[in-house]
Structures are given as C-alpha cells and as structure tokens.
Backbone as CSV, one residue per row, in Angstrom:
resi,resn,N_x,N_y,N_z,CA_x,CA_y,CA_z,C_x,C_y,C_z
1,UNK,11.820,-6.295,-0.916,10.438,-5.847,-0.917,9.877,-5.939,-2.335
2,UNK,8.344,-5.871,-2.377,7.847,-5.941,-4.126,8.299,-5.024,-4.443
3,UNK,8.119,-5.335,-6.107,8.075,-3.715,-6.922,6.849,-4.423,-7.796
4,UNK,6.104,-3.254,-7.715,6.164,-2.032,-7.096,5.460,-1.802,-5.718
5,UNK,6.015,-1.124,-5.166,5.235,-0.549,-3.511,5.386,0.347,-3.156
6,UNK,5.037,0.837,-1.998,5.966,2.383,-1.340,6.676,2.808,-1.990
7,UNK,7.329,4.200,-2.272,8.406,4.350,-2.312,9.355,4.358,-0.992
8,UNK,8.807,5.481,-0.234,9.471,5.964,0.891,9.968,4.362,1.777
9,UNK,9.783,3.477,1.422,10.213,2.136,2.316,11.760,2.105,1.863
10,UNK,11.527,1.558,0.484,12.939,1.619,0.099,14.053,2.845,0.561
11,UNK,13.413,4.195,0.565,14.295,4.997,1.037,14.533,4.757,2.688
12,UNK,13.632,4.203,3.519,13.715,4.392,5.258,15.032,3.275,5.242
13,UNK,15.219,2.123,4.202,15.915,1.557,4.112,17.526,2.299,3.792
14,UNK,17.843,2.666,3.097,18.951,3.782,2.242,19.075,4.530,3.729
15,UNK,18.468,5.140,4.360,18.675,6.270,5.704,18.956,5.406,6.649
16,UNK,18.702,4.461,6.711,19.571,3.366,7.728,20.854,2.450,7.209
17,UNK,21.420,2.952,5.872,22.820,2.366,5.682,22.431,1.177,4.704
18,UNK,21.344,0.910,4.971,20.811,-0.492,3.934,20.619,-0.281,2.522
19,UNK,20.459,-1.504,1.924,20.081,-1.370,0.464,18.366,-2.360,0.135
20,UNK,17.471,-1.185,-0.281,16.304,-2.652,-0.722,16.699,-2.712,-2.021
21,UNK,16.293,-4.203,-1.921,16.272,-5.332,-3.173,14.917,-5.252,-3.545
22,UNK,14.260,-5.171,-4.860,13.296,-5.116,-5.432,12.823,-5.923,-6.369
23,UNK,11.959,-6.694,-5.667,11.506,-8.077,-6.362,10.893,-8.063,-7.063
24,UNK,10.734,-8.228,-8.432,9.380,-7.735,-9.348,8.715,-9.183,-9.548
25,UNK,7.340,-8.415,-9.269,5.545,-8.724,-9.114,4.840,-8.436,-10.192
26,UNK,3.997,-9.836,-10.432,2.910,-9.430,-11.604,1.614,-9.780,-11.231
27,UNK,0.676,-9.708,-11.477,-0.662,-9.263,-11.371,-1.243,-10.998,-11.351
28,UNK,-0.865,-12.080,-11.817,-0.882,-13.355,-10.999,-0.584,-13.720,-9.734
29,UNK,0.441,-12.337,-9.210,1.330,-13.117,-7.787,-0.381,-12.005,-6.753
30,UNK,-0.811,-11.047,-7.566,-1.543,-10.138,-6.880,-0.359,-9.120,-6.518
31,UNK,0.353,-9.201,-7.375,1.771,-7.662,-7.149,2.247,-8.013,-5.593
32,UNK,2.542,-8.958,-5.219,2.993,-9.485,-3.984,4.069,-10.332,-3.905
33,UNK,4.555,-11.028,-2.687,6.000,-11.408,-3.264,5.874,-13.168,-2.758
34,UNK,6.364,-14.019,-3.169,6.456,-15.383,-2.600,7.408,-15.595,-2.456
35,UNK,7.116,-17.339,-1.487,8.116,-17.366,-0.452,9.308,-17.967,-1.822
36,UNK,9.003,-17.980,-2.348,9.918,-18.834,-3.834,11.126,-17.491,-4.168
37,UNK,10.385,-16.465,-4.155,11.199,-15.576,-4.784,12.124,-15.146,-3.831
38,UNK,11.497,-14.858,-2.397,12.386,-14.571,-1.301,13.920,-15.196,-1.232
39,UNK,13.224,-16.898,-0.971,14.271,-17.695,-1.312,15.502,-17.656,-2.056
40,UNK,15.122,-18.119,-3.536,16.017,-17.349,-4.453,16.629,-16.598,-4.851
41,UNK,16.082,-14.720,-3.887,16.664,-13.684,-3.624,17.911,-13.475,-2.958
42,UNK,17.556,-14.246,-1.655,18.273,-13.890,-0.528,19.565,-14.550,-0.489
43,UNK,20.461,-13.527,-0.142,21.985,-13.526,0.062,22.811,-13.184,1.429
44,UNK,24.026,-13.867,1.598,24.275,-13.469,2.835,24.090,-12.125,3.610
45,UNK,23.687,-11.060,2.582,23.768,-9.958,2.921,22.176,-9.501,3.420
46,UNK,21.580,-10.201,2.928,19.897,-10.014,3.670,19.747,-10.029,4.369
47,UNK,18.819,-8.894,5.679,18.867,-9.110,6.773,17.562,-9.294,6.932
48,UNK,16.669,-8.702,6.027,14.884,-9.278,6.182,14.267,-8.790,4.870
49,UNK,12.937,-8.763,5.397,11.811,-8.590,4.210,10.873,-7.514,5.171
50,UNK,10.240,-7.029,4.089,9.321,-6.099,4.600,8.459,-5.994,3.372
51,UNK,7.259,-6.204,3.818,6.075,-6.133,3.363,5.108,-5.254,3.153
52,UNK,3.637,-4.958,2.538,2.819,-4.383,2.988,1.704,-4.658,2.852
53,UNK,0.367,-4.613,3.517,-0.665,-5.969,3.351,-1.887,-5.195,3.847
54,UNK,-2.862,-4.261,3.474,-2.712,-3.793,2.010,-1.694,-3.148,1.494
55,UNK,-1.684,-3.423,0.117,-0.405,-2.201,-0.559,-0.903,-1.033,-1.318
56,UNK,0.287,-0.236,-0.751,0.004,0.870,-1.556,1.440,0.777,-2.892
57,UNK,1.014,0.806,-3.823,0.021,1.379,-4.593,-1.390,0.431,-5.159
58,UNK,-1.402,-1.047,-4.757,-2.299,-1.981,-5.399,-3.478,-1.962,-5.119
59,UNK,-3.386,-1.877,-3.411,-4.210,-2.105,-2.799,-5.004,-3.729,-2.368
60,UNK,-3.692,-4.423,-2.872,-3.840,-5.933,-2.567,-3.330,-6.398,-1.120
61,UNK,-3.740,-7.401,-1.345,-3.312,-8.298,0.292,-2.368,-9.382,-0.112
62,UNK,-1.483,-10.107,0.891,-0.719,-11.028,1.048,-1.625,-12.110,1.958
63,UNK,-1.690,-13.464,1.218,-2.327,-14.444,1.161,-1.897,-14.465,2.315
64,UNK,-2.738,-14.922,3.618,-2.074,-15.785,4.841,-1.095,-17.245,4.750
65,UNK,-1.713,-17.656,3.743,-0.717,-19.292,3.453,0.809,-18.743,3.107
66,UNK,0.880,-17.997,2.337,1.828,-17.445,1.467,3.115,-16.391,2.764
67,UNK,2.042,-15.784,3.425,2.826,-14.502,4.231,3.256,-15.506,5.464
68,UNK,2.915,-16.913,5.520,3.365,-17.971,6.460,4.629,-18.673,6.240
69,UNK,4.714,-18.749,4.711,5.825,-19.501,3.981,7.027,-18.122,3.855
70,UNK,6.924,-17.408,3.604,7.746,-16.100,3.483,8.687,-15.620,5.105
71,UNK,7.718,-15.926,5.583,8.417,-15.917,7.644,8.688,-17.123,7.652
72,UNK,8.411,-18.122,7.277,9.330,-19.407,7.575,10.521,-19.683,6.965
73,UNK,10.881,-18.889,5.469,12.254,-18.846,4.777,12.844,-17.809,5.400
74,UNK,12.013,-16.621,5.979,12.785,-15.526,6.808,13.796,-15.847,7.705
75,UNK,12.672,-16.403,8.833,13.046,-16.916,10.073,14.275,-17.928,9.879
76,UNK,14.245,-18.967,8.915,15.276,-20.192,8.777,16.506,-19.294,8.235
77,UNK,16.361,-18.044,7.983,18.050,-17.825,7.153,18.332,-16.644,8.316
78,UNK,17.387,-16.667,9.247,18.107,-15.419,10.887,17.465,-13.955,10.533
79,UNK,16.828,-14.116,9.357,16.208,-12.408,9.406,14.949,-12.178,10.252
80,UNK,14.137,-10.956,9.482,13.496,-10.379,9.928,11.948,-9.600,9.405
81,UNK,11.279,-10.171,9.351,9.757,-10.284,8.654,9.539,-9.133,9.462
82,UNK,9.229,-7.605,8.865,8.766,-6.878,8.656,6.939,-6.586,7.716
83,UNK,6.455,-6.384,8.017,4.890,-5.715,7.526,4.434,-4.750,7.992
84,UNK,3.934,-4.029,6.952,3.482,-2.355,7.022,1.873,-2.783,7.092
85,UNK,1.509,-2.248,7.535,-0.267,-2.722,8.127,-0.559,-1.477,7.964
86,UNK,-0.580,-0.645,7.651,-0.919,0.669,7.885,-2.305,0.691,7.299
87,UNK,-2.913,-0.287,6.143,-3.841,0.100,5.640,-4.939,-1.096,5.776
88,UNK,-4.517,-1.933,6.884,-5.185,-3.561,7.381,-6.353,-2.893,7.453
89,UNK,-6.858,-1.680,8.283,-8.580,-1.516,8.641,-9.383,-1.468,7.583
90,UNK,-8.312,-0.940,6.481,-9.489,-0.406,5.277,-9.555,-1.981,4.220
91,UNK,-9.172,-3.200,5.133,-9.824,-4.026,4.100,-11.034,-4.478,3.816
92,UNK,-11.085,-5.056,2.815,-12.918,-5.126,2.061,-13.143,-6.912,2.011
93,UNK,-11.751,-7.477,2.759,-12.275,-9.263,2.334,-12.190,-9.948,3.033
94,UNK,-12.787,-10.370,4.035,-12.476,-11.812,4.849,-11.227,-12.456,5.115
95,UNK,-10.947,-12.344,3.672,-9.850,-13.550,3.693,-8.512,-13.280,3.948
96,UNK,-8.551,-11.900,4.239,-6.989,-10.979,4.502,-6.590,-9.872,5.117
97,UNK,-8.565,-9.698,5.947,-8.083,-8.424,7.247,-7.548,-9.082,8.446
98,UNK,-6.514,-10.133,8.449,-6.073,-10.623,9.596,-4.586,-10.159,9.760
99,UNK,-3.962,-9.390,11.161,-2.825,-8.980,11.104,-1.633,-10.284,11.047
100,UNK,-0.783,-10.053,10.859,0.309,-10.755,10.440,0.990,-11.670,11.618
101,UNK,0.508,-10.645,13.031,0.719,-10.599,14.381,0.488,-12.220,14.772
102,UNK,-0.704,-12.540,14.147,-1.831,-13.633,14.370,-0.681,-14.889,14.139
103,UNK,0.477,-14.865,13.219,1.141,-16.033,12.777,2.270,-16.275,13.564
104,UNK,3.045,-15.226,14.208,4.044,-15.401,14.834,4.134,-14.138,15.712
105,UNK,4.661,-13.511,16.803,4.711,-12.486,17.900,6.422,-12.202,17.491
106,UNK,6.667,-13.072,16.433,8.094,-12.390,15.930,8.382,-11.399,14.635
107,UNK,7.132,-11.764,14.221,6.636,-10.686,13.272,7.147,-8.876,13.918
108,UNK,7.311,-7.942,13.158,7.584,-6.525,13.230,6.222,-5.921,12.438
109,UNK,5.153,-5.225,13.020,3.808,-4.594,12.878,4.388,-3.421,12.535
110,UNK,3.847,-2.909,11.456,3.547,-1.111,11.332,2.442,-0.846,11.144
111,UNK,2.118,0.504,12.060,0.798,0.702,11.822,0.533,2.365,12.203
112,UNK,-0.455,2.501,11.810,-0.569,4.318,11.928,-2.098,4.731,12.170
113,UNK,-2.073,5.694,12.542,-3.683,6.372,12.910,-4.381,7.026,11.427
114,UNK,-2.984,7.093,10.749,-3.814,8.108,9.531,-4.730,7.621,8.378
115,UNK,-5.082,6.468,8.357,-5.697,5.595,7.049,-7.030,5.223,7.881
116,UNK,-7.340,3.949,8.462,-9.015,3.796,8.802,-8.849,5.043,10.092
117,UNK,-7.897,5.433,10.803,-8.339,5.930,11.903,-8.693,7.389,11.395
118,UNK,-8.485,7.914,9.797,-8.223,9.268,9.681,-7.546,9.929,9.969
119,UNK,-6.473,10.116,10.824,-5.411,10.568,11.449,-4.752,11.658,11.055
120,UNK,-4.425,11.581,9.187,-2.873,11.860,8.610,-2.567,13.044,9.127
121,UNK,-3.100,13.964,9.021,-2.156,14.893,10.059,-1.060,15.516,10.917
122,UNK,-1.729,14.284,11.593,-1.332,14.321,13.323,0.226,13.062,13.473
123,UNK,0.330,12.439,12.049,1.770,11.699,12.134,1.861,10.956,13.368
124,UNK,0.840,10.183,13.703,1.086,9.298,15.073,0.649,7.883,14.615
125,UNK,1.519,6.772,14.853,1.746,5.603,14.180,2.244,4.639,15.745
126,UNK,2.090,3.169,15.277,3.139,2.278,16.558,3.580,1.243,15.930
127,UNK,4.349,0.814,16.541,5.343,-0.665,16.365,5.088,-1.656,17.380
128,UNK,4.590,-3.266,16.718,4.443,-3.794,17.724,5.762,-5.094,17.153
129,UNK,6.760,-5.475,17.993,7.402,-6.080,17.874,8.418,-7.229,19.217
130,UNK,9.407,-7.840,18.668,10.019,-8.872,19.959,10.142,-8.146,20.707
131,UNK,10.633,-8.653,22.346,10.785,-7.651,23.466,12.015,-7.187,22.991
132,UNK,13.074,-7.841,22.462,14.473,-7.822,22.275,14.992,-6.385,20.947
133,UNK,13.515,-6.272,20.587,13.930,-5.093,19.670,13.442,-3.842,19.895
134,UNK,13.196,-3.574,21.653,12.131,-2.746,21.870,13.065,-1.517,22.278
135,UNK,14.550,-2.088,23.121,15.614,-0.622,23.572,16.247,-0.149,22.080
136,UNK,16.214,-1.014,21.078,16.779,-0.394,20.031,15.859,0.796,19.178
137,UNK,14.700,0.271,19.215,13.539,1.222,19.038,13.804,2.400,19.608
138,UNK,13.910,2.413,20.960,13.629,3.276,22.137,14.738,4.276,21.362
139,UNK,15.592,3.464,21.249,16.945,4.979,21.000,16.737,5.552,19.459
140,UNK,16.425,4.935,18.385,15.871,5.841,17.488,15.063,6.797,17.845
141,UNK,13.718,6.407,18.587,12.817,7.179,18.807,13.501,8.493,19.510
142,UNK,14.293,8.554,20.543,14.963,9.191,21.182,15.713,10.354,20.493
143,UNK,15.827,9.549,19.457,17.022,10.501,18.518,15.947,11.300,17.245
144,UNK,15.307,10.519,17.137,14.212,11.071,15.846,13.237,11.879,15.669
145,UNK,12.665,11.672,16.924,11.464,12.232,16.963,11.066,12.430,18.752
146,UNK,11.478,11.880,19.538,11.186,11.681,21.162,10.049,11.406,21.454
147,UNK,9.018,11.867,21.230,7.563,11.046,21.583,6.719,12.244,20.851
148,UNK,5.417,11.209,20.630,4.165,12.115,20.112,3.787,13.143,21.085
149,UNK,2.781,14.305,20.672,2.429,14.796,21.876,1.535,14.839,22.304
150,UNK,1.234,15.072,23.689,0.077,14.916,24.668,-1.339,14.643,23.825
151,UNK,-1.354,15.675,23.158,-2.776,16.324,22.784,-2.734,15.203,21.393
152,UNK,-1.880,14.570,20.809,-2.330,13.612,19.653,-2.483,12.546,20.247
153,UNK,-1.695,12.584,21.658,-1.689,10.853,22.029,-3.112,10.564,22.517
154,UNK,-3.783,11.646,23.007,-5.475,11.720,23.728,-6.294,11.701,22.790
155,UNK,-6.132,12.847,21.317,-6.823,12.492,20.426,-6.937,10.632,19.658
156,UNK,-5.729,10.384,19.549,-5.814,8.521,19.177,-6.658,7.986,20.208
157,UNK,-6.104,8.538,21.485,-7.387,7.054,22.261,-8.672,7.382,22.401
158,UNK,-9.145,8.885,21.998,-10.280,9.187,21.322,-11.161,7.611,20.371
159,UNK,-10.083,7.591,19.388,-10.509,6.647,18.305,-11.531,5.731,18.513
160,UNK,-10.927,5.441,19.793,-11.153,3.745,19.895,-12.809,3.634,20.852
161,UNK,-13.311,4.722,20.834,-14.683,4.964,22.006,-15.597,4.275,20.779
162,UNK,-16.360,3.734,21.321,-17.454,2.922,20.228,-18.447,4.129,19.305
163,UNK,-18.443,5.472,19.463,-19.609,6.033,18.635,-18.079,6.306,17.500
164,UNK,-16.742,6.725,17.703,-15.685,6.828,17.037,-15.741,6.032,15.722
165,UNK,-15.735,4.243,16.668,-15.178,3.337,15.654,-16.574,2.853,14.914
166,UNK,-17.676,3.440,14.905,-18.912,2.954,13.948,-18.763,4.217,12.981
167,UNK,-18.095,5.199,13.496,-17.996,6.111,11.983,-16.776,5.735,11.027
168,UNK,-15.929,4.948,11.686,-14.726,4.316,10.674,-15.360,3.332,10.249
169,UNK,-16.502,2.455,10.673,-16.678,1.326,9.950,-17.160,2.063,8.886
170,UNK,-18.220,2.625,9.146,-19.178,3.465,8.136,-18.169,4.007,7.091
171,UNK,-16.597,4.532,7.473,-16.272,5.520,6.266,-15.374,3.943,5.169
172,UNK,-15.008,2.797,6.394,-15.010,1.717,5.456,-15.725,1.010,4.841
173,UNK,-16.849,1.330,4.860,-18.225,0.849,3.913,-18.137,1.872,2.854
174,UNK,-17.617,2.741,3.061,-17.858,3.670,2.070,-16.759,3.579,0.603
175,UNK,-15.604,3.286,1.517,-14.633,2.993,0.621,-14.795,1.892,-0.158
176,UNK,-15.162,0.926,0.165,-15.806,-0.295,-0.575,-16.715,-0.237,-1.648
177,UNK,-18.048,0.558,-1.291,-18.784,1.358,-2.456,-18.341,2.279,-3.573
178,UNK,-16.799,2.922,-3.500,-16.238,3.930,-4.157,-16.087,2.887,-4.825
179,UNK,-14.647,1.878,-4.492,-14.189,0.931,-5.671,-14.947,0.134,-6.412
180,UNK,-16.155,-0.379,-5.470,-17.173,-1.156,-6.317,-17.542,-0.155,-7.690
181,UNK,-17.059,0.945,-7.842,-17.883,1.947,-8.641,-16.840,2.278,-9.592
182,UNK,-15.917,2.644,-8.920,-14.696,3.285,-9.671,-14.056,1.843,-10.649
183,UNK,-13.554,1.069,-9.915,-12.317,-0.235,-10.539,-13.574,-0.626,-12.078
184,UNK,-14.652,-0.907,-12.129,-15.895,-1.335,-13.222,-15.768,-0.022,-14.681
185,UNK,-15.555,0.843,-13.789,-15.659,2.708,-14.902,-14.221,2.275,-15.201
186,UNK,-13.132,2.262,-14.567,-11.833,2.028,-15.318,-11.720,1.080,-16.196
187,UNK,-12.334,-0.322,-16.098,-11.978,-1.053,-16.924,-13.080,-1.050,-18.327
188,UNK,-13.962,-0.097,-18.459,-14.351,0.146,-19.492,-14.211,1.319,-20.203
189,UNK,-13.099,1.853,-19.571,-12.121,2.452,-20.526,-10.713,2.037,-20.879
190,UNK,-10.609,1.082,-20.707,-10.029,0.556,-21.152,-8.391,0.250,-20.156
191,UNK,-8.724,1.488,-18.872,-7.742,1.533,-17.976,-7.621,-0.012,-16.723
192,UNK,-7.517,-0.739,-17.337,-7.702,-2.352,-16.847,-6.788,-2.459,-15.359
193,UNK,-7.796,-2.733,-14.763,-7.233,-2.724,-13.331,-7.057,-4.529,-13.232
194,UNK,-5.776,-5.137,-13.380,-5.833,-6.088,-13.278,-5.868,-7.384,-12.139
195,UNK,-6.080,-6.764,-11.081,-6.217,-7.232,-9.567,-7.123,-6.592,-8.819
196,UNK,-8.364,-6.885,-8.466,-9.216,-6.304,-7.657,-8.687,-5.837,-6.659
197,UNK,-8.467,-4.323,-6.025,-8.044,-4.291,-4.611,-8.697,-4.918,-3.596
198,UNK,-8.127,-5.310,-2.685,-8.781,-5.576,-1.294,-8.932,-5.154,-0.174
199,UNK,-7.952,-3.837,-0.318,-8.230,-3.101,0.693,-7.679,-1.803,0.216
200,UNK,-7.618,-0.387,1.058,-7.470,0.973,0.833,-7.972,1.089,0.003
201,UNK,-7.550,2.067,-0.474,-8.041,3.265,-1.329,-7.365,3.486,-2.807
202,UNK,-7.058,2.442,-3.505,-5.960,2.519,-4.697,-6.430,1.720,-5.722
203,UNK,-6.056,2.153,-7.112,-6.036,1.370,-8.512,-5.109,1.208,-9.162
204,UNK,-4.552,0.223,-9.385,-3.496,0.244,-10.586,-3.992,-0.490,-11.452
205,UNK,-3.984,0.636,-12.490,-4.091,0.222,-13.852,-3.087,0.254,-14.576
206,UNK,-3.616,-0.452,-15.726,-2.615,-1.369,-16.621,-3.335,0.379,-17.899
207,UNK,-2.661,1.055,-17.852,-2.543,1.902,-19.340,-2.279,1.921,-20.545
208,UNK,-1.781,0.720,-21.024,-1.237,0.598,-22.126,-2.043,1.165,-23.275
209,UNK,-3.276,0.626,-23.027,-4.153,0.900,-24.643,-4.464,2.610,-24.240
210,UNK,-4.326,3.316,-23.064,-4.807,4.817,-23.156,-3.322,5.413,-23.553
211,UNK,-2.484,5.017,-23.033,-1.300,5.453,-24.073,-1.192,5.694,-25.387
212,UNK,-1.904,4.215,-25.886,-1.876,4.087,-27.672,-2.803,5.179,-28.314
213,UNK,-3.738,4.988,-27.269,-4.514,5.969,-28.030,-4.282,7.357,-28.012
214,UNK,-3.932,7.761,-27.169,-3.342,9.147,-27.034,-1.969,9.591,-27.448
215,UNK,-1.455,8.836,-27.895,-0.003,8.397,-28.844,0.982,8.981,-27.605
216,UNK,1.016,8.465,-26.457,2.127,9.357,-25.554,2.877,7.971,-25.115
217,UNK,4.341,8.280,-24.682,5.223,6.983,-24.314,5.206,6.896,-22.851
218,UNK,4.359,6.057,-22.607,3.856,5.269,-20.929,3.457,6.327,-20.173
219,UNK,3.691,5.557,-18.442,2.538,6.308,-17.715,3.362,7.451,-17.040
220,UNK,3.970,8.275,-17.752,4.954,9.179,-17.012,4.260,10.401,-18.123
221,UNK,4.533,9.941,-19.460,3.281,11.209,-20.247,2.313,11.088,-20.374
222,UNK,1.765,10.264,-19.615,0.109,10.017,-19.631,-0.354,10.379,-18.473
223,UNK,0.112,10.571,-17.824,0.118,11.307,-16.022,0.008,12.959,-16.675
224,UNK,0.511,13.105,-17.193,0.817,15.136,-17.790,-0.208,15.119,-18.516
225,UNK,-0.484,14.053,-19.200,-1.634,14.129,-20.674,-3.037,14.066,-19.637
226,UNK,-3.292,13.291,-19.049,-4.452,13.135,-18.216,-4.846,14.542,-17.142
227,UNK,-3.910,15.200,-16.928,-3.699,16.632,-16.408,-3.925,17.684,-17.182
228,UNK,-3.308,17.551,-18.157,-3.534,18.866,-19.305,-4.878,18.987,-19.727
229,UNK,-5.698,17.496,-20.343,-6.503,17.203,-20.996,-8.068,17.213,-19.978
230,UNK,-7.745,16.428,-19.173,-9.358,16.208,-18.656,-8.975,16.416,-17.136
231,UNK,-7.814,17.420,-16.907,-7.652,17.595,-15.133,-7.993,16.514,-14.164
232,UNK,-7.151,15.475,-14.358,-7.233,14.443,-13.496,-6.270,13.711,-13.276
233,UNK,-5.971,14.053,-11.898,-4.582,14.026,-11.037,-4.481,12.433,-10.801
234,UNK,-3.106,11.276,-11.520,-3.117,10.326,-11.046,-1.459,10.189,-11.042
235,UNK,-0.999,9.340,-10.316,0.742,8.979,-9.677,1.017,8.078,-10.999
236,UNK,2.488,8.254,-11.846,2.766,7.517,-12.914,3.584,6.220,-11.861
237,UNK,3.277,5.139,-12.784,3.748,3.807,-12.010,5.646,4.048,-12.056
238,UNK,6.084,5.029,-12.128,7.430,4.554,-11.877,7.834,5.376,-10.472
239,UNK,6.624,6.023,-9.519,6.940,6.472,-8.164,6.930,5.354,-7.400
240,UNK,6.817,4.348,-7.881,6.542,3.148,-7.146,7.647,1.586,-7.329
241,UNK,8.514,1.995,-8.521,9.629,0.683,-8.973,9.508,1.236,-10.149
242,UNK,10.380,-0.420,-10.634,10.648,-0.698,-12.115,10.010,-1.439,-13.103
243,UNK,9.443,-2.586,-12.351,9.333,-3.739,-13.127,7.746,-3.265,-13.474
244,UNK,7.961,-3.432,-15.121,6.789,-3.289,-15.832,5.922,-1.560,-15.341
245,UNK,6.229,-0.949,-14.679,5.887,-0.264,-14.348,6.015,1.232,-15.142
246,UNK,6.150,1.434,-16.407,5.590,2.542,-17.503,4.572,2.175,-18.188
247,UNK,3.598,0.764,-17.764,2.877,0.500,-18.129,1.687,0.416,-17.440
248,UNK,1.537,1.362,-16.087,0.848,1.323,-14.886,0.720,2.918,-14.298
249,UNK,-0.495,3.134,-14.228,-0.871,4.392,-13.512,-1.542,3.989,-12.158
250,UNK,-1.691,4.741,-11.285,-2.240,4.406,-9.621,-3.251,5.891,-9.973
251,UNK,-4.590,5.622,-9.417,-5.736,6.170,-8.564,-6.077,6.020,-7.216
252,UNK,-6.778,7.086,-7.254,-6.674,7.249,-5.439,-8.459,7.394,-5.485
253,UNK,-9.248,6.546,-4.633,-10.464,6.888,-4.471,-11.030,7.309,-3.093
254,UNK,-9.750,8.452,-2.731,-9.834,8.978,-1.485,-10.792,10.162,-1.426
255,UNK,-11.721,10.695,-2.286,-12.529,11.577,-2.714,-14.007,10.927,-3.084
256,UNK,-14.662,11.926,-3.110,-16.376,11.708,-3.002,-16.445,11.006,-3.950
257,UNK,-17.851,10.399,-3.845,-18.530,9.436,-5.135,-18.978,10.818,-6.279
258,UNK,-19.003,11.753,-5.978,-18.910,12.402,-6.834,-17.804,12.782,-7.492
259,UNK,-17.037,13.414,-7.103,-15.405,13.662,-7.458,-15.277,12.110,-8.395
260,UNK,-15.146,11.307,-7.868,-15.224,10.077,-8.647,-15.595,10.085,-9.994
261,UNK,-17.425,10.202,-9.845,-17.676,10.383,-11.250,-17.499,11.173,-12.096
262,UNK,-17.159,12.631,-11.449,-16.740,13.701,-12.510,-15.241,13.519,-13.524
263,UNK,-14.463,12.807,-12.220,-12.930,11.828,-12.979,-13.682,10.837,-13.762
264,UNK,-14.572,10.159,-13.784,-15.016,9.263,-14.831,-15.291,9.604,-16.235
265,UNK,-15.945,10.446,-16.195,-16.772,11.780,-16.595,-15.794,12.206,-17.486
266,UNK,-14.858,12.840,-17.052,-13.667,13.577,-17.937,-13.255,12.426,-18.698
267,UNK,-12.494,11.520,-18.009,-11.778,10.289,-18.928,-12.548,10.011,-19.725
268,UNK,-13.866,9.738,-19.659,-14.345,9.223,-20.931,-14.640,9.636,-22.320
269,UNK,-14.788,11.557,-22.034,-14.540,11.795,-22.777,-13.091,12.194,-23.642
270,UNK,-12.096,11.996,-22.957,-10.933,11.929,-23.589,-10.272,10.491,-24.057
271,UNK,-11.286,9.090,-23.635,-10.619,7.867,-23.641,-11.665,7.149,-24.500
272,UNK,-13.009,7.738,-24.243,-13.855,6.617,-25.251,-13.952,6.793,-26.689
C-alpha cells in the first residue's frame, strides 16, 4: 500500500496474520502508487494491493490508466486488487469519480455510509466483490460483527430517496468551496500543499519552512506548537507512514467556512 495512507489499513492487515509493505510516494506520483513500483515490490509472499482513491490523508485520486496497469500486474502474479472507496462521493474531478468496479468485477470495493452519505456514527459500510470471496466474507462477518442493525440498515436506504441525495450533493459542493478556500490560505503561508486534493476533505502540507520558522524538529512538534500557540488541531504526518513524512502535516476541512477562517486567522498570525 502507499505511504503515506490510512493507518488503520496497515493494521486490518497485522489482525489478519499479514504484513503491509509500504511503498513510498511523492507528490509527482500524486502520493499514489504505480504499476512500476508494484512490480518491483512484489514477492512471492504478496498476496495483493490495496488502495485508496480518494486518500486519506491526501485526498488524491488514482489515475484510471494507472489503477488499470496496477490490476493488470496484480492479476498476472494471482493476487488481489483491493480499493478503499470510502471517500469516491466526495470527489471534486471528472477525471476520477469513477469506481474501480468500472475496470474489472474482480476488483474488491470498500465503501461506507459515513463520508458523502454522513453516516459516521452508525459504522455501516459494504463490500462489493468475486462471487468466490463472498462465504469467506460471510464467516468473518459472522465472527466479527454478525450484521448491522435493523434501524441503521433502514436509516442507509433512507440515503438514497432523491430529496436525501440533493442534500449530499449540496454538502459536496460545499466541500469543494472549503478547499477552493482553505488549500490557496495554506499555501500563502507558506504551508505548501503540494497536490491539489481531488476529493474529501484533507490537506497535506509540506511544513518544512513553518518548522524553520518556529525552530521546532518536524511535524510531530509542530502539531503541539500549532496547539499551544494558535489552538489549531492538525494530525502530524507520521500517523500516516514513513517516507518523507516529518515533513508533512494533514488538515481536515470537515468544519465551517468559518471555523476555517478563524484556523486561517490564527496561523497567520503565528506564521506570517
């Protein structure tokens, strides 16, 4: 999988006996992984890849050309192309709200109610995958969790009634307007977001020069410093990997256009 991404992936991996491999991504690849690197990665011991399209923490997408070539080195060495979709509704581009589903029906979908549907809560998510991997499913589920309940499974198909899904478009118009607002204020402080997101709700910035200036060593005391100083709560890039990542803070523009600017607001006066 990239680094940086999820954390909790790499761990669902570790709780099933596995080990993730962590491919490090730079801000040319769009913090994403190619089919080059896969390649070169993979060892007899690989059993797949797993993705996420948007990512959290980037909030980037995986090129369709690219997420085509990546299942075709998958598929040729017997694994298993995994993608986390969880955050596909909240994309902002043409060119990459298409599910993964669309390329092959051998693809493995994740997906959840809690991001465009609003959900988080209520912890109700699905898997769309081969028929052949559907009793193995069945018996995790069995063992893990046994089924959602009644009253969440009615609230989800709530969602999908048309006055529902024009207030998700609406709250994804909205999210689009946050970043149009927010990613422009970061990079003139110097907090350089070096990949436009394309979808959710996330920034990673490149911190280096707010470090310097605040004389603190990467984004692990600059996460405490940004807290102490101007009360503004952001994730240091090493909840997320390794690679290059004390040089990276994540924002969340899951809060009002106000909340927004008042975080603008503060930083600037502690950054300009």
């Amino acid at each position: 999988m990239p680094d940086p991404s999820y954390p909790c992936n790499r761990h669902f991996v570790s709780a099933a006996d596995g080990r993730a491999g962590l491919l490090p991504t730079t801000a040319g690849e769009r913090f994403q992984l190619s089919s080059d690197k896969v390649a070169a990665a993979w060892t007899a011991k690989t059993r797949g890849v797993l993705l996420a399209s948007p990512s959290n923490p980037t909030g980037t997408s995986i090129a369709v050309d690219e997420l085509r070539r990546i299942h075709e080195v998958v598929s040729s060495r017997g694994g298993i192309t995994l993608i986390d979709e969880i955050y596909l509704g909240l994309s902002h581009d043409d060119l990459y709200g298409q599910s993964a589903l669309a390329l092959d029906d051998q693809i493995i979908s994740i997906n959840s109610f809690s991001k465009y549907f609003n959900m988080t809560g209520w912890r109700l998510g699905w898997l769309v995958m081969p028929e052949k991997w559907v009793s193995v499913i069945e018996r995790l589920a069995q063992n893990l969790f046994i089924c959602p309940s009644t009253i969440s499974q009615y609230a989800a198909l709530a969602c999908f009634e048309p006055d529902s899904l024009l207030q998700y478009e609406q709250r994804r118009a909205e999210f689009k307007t946050r970043r149009d607002y927010f990613i422009p204020a970061l990079n003139a402080l110097g907090l350089t977001v070096p990949v436009m997101p394309d979808g959710a709700f996330y920034a990673w910035a490149d911190c280096t020069a707010a470090c310097d200036k605040l004389k603190v060593n990467g984004s692990w005391d600059l996460a405490f410093e940004l807290m102490r100083q101007a009360h503004v709560a952001v994730a240091p890039g090493r909840d997320f990997g390794h690679a290059d990542t004390s040089h990276f803070i994540r924002f969340s523009t899951a809060n009002s256009m106000a909340q927004l600017q008042e975080a603008v607001s503060r930083l600037k006066t502690l950054l300009a």
